[in-house]
C-alpha positions in Angstrom: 89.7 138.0 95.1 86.9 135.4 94.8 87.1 132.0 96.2 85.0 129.3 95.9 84.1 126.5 98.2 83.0 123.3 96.7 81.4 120.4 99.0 81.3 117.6 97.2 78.7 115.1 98.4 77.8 111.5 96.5 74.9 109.8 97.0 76.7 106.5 97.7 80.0 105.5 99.8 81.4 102.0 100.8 81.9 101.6 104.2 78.9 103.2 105.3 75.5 103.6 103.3 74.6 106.8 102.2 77.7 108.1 104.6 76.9 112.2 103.6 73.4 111.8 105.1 74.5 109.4 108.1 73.4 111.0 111.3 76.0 112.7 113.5 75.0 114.3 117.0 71.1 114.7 115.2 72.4 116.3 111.9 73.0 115.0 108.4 77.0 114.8 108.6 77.1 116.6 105.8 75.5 119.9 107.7 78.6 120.3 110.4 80.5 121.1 106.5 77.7 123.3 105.4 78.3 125.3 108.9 81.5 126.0 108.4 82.1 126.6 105.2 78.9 129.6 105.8 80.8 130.8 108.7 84.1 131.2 106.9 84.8 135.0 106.4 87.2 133.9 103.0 84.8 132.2 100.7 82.3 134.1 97.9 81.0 131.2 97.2 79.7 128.1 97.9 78.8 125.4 95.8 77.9 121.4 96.6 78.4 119.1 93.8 75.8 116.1 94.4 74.2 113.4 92.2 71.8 112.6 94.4 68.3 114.3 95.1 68.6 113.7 99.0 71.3 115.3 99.5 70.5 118.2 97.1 67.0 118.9 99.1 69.4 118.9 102.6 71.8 121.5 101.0 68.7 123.5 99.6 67.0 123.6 102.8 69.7 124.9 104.5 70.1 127.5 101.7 73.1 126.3 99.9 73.6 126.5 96.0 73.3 123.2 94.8 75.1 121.8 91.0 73.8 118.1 90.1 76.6 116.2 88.9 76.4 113.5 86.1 76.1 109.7 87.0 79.6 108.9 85.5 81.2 111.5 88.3 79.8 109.8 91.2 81.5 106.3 90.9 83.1 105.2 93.8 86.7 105.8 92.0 85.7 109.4 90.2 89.1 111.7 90.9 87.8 114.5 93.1 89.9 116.9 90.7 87.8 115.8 87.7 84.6 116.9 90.2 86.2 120.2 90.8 87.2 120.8 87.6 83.3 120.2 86.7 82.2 123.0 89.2 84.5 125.2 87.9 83.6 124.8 84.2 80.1 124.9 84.5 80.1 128.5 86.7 82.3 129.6 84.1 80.2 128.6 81.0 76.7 129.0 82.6 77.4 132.1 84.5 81.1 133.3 83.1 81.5 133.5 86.9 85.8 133.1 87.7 87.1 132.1 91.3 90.4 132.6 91.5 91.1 130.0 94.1 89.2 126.8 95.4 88.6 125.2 98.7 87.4 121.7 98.5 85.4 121.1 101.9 84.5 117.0 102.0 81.9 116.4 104.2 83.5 113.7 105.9 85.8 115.9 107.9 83.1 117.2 110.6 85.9 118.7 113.2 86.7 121.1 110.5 85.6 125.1 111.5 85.3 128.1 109.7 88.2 129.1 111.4 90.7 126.1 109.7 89.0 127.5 106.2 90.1 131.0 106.5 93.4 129.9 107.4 93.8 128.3 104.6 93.3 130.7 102.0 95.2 133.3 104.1 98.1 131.0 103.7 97.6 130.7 99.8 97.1 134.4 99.5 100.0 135.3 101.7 102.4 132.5 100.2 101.7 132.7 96.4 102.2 128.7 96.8 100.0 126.7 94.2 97.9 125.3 97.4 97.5 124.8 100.6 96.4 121.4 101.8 95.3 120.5 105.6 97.5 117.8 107.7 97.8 116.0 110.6 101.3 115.1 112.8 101.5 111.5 112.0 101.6 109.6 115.5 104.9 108.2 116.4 104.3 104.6 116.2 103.3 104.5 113.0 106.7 106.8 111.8 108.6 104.6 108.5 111.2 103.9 111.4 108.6 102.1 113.5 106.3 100.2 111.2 107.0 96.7 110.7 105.8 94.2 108.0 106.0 89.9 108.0 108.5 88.4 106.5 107.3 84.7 106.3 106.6 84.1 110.0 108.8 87.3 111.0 108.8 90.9 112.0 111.2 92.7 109.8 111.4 96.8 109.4 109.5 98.2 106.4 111.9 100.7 105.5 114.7 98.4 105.8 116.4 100.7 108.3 116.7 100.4 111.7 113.7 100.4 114.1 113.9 103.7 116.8 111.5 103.2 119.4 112.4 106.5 120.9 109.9 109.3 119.9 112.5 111.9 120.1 114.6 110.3 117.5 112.2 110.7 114.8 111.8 113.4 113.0 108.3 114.5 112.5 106.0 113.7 109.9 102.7 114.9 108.6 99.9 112.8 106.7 97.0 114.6 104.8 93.9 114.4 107.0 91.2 113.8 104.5 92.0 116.8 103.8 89.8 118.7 105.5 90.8 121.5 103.7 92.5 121.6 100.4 92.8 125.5 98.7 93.7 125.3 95.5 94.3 128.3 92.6 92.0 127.8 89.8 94.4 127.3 87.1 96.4 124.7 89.2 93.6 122.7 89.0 92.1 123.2 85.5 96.0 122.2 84.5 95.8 119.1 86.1 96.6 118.9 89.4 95.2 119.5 92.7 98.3 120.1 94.7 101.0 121.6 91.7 104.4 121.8 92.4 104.4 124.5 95.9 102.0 123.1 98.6 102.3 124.8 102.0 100.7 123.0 104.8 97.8 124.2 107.4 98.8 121.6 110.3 95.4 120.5 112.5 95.2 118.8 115.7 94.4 114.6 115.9 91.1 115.9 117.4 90.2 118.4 114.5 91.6 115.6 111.8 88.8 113.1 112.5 87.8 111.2 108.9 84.4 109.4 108.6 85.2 106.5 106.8 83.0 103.9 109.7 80.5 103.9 112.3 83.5 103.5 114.8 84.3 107.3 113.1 81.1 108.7 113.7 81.3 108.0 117.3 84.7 109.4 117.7 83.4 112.6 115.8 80.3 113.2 118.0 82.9 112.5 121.3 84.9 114.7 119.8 82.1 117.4 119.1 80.6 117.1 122.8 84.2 117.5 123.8 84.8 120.7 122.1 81.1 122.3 122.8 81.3 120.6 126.6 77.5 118.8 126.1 77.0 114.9 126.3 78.2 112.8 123.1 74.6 111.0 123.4 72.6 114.9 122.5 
């Protein structure tokens, strides 16, 4: 069964310029992505979707297949699905190569493995679910039962329940983390959608679920790297 990985990597970004090529622990961040998804056993191939030359010379250098995207699918408010769906087509009309399932790999999730990846689509092989999307245990103080909102010049609950303060009384909840993984089948996505109607969850840790949306991100990231390889966050 082939699978496809697709990194899709803009030239531009808001909260921090040219974010894909920012540096994290002396790498483009876009490279810890690039790692993984060559180390994962699951995917036939991989693909980065880029509109920008930059970041096409990085992927080519570190022997990546590279597809230039057109301007108009590089705004900052292009759906990832339609940029999936662009991969897809143009393997399939250029090449009349078929995955049967996708894994969309953003860049911006650096504490994903290769290991999180085959997991993944494991789970969407195993399942027969439409996906399988990657999430994180929301923390308890942010639970619907514990966020609060202002009311005029008051605190009032946002869910207009009661507010439990008492972790055990909640029951747990999961957020998407990014998602640092998202495995999709082809035709669930070339229908429309990138979840469809069964998604199954591949649950990460906090650590694993960091999202580079700041600078403040980047330095948790590299922490978080040093952490896990047990070298200095400053190398």
């Amino acid at each position: 069964m082939s699978v496809l990985g697709i990194v899709p990597a803009r030239g531009g970004s808001k909260g921090i310029r040219r974010k894909n090529l920012a540096p994290l622990r002396g790498q483009p961040l876009m490279t810890w992505t690039l790692a993984a998804a060559r180390s994962a056993a699951s995917l036939t191939r991989i693909v980065v979707s880029t509109d920008d030359d930059d970041i096409a010379r990085e992927a080519r250098a570190r022997d990546m297949e590279v597809l230039m995207r057109p301007a108009s699918l590089a705004d900052d408010d292009t759906p990832v699905l339609d940029v999936l769906q662009h991969v897809i087509r143009e393997l399939e009309h250029r090449e009349r190569w078929r995955s049967e399932m996708v894994v969309l790999l953003q860049p911006t999730s650096p504490l994903r493995t290769a290991r999180h990846i085959d997991a993944g689509v494991r789970l969407l092989r195993d399942s027969g679910a439409d996906s399988v999307v990657s999430v994180v245990e929301v923390p308890h103080q942010f639970h619907p039962r514990s966020v609060l909102h202002l009311d005029g010049d008051r605190l009032v609950s946002y869910s207009g329940q009661a507010t439990v303060t008492r972790r055990q009384d909640k029951p747990i909840l999961y957020g998407r983390n990014g998602p640092a993984v998202l495995a999709t089948r082809r035709d669930v996505l070339l229908d429309g959608s990138l979840y469809g109607r069964d998604s199954r969850p591949l649950v990460m840790t906090a650590e694993e679920s960091v999202d580079i949306d700041s600078v403040w991100d980047l330095e948790l990231a590299a922490w978080c790297l040093a952490r896990r390889d047990g070298t200095s966050a400053s190398r």
